[in-house]
C-alpha positions as CSV (number, residue, x, y, z in Angstrom):
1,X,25.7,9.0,0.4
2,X,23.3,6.4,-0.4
3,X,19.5,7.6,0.0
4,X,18.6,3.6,1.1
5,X,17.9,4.4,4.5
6,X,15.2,7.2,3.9
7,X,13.1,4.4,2.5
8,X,12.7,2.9,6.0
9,X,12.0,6.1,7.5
10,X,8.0,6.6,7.5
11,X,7.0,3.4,9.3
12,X,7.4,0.0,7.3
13,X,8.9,0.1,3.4
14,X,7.0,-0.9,0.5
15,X,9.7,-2.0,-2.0
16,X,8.7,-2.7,-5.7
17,X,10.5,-4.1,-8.8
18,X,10.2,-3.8,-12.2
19,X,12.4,-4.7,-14.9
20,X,13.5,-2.1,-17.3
21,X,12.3,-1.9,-21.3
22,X,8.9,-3.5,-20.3
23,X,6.8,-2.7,-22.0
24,X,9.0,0.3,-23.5
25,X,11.4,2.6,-22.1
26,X,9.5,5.3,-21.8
27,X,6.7,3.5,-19.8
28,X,9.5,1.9,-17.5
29,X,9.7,5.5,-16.1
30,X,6.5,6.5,-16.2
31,X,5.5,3.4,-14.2
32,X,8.2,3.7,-11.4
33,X,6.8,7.4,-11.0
34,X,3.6,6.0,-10.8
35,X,4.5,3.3,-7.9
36,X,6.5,6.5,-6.3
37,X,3.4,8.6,-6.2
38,X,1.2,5.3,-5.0
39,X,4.0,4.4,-2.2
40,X,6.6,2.7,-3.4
41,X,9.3,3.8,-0.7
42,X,12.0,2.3,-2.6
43,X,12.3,0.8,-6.3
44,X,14.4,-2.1,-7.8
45,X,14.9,-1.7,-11.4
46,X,15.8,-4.8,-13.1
47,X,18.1,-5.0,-15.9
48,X,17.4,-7.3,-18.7
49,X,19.4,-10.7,-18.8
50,X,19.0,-13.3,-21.0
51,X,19.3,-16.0,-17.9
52,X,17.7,-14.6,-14.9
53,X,18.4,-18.0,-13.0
54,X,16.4,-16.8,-9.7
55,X,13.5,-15.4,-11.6
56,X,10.4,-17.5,-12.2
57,X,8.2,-17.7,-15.4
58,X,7.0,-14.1,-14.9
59,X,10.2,-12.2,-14.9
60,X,11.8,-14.5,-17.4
61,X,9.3,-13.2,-19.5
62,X,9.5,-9.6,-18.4
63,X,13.2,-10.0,-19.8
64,X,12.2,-11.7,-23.1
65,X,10.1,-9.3,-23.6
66,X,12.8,-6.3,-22.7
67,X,15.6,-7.8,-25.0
68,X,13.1,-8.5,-27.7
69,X,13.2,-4.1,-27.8
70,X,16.9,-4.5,-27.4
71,X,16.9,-2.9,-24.0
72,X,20.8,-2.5,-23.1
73,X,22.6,-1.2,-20.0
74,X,22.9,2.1,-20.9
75,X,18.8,2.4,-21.9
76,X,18.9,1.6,-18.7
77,X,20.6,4.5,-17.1
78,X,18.8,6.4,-19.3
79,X,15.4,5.6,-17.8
80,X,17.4,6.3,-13.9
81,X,18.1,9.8,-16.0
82,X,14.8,10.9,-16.6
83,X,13.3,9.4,-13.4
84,X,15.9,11.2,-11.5
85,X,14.6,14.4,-13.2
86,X,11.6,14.1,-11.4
87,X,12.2,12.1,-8.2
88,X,14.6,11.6,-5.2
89,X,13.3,8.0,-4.5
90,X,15.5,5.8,-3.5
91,X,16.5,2.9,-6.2
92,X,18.4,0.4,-6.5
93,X,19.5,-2.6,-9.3
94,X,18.9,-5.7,-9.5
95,X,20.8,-7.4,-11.8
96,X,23.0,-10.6,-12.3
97,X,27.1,-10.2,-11.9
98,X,27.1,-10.9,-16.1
99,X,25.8,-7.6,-17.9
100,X,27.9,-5.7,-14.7
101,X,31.1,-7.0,-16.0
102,X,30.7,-6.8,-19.3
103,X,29.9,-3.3,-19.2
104,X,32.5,-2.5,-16.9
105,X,32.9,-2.9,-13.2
106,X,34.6,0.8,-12.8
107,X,32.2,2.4,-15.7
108,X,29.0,1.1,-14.2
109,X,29.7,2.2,-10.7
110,X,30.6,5.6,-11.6
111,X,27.6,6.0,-13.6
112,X,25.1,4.5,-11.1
113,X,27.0,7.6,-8.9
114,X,26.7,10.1,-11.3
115,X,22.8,9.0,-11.6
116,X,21.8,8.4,-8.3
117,X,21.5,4.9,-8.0
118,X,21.5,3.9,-4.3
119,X,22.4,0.1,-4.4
120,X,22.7,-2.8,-6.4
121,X,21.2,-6.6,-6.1
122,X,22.8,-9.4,-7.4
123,X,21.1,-13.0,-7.2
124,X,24.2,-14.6,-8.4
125,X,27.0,-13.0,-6.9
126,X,27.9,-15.3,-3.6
127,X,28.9,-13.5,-0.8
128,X,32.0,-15.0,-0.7
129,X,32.8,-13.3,-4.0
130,X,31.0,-9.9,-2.9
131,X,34.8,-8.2,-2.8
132,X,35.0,-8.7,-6.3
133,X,32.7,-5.5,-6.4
134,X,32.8,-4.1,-3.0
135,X,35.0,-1.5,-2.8
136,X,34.6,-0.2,-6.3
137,X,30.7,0.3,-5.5
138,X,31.4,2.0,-1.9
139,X,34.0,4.0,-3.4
140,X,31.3,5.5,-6.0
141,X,28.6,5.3,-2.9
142,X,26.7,2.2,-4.0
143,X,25.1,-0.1,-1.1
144,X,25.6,-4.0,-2.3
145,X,22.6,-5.4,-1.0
146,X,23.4,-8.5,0.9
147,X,20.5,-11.6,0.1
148,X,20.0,-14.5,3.2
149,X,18.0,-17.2,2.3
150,X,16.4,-20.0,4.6
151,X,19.9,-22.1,3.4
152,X,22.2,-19.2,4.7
153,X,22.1,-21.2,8.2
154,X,25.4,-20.8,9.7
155,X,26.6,-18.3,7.1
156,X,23.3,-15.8,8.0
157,X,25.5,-14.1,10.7
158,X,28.4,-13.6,8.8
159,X,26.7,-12.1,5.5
160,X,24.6,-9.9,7.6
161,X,27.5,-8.7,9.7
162,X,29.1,-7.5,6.6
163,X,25.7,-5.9,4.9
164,X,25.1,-2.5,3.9
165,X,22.1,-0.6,2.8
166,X,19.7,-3.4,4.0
167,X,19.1,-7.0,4.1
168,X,16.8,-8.8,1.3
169,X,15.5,-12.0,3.2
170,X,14.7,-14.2,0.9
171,X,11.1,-15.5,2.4
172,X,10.7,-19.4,-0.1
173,X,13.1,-21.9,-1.3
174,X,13.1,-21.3,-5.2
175,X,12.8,-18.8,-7.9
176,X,11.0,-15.8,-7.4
177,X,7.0,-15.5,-8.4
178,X,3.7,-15.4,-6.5
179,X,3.0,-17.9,-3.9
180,X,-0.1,-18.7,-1.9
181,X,1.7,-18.9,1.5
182,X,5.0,-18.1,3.3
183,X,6.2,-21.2,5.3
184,X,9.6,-20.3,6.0
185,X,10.4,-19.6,9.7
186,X,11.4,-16.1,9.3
187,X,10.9,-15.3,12.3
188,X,14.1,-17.5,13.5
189,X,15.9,-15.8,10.5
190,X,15.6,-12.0,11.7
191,X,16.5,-12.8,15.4
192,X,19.8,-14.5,13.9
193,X,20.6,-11.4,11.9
194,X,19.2,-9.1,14.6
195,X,22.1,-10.1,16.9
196,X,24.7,-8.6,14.3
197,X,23.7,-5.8,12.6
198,X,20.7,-3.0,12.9
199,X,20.1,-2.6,9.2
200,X,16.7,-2.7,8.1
201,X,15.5,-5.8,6.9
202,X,12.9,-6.8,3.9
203,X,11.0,-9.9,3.1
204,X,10.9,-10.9,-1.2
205,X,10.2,-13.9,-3.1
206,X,6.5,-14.6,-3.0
207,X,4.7,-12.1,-1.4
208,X,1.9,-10.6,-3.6
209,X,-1.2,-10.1,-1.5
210,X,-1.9,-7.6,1.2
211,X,-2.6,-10.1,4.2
212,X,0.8,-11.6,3.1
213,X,1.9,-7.7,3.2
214,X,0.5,-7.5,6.3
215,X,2.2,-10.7,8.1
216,X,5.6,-9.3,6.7
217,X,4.8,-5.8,7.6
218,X,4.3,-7.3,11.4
219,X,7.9,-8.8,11.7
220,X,10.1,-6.9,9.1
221,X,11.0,-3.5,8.3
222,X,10.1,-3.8,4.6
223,X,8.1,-6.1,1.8
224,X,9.5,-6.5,-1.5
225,X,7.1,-7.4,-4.6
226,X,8.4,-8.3,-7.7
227,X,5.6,-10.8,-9.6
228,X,2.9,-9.2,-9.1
229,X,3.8,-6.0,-9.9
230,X,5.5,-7.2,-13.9
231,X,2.6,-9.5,-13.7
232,X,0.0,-6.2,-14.1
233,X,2.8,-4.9,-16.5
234,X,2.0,-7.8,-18.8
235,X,-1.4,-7.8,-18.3
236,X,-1.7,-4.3,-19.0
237,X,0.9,-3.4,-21.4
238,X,0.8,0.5,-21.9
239,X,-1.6,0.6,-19.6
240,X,-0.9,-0.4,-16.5
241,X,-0.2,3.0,-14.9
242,X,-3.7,3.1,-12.8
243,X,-4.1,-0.9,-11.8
244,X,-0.2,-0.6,-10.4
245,X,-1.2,2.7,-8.4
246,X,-3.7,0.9,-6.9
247,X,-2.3,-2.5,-6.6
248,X,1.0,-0.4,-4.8
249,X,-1.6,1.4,-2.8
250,X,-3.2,-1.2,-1.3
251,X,0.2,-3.2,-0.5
252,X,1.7,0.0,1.4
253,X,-1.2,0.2,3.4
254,X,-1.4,-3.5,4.7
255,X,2.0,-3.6,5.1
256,X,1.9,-0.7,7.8
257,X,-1.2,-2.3,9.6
């Protein structure tokens, strides 16, 4: 069974993303044992696309920078491999519908099973069209991790209702990177999805400083950071393994105070 749900266990999640091949492959896994060991309760890894169409400037670049090293799908599962020599920590993917189906719909579910991937996100994949990979990925024990935006409206109910794993609340209208405030009324947002389903729910897109952390921590059961976390990546290169412990450190803690 998925592990998803230990990740909400010890007080409020810290989620963190990353996306695979950047800087290397090798460094991809040392880096998600490094956000493990700083609190990470749960990691997305990202798999590189050459038209990440929710991503902002940031992560495009992450993924220029990934297929520049010719980072495929099965690098990817590679780096799950050796992580998953060391760790239990829940992770999940996030990737667009595209590189799933070319590889494979039945191929790449078995092998997240046989690696231990947990779930899978998918910007692009309406949940109108969800079944086109539903039962495939439960069959192999893969959560599909439902997204509600501040558009969702009428549809929140009826995507959550249907959710497994948890919810990702989309907290800004747009494409994902670091923003300076939240204005969203997510508050209205989790009562609507509150009334259909008990799931734990996180709060990504935007968040990338520990009072923001803090506010999420307050109303949600788990804060997602993407940006902030590639953006230390690029800053650092090869040697980002310190500046994302503490950066992750910090974030943990305000988002359980």
């Amino acid at each position: 069974m998925s592990k998803i749900a230990n990740a909400f266990k010890n007080g409020k999640a810290f989620i963190g993303f990353l996306t695979a091949g950047d800087p290397t492959i090798e460094k991809t896994v040392e880096y998600i044992l490094a956000m493990e060991e700083a609190g990470c309760d749960l990691i997305e890894i990202g798999i590189p696309f050459s038209d990440p169409m929710a991503e902002g400037v940031v992560i495009q670049e992450a993924n220029v920078r990934a297929l520049k090293h010719n980072t495929t799908t099965d690098d990817v599962f590679e780096i799950v491999k050796a992580v998953r020599a060391k760790t239990d920590v829940p992770l999940v993917f996030l990737t667009y519908i595209n590189p799933v189906f070319f590889y494979g719909y039945e191929k790449f579910f078995k092998k997240c099973n046989e690696l231990g991937i947990d779930g899978i996100i998918s910007p692009d994949l309406p949940y109108e069209e969800k079944g086109e990979i539903a039962e495939i990925a439960r069959k192999n024990d893969v959560d599909v991790i439902s997204l509600i935006a501040p558009t969702s409206k009428e549809r929140i109910q009826k995507i959550a209702a249907d959710a497994t794993g948890f919810i990702y609340i989309v907290s800004s209208l747009g494409v994902t990177g670091m923003r300076s405030e939240i204005k969203t009324d997510l508050n209205a947002i989790i009562s609507d999805i509150r009334d259909v389903t008990d799931l734990p729910l996180a709060v990504g897109f935007g968040i990338n400083t520990p009072e923001q952390a803090r506010n999420i921590g307050q109303i949600a059961d788990g804060v997602i950071v993407g940006s902030a976390i590639v953006k230390i990546i690029e800053e650092y290169g090869e040697n980002a393994t310190n500046p994302l412990k503490e950066y992750v450190s910090s974030m943990k803690k305000a988002s359980n105070e």
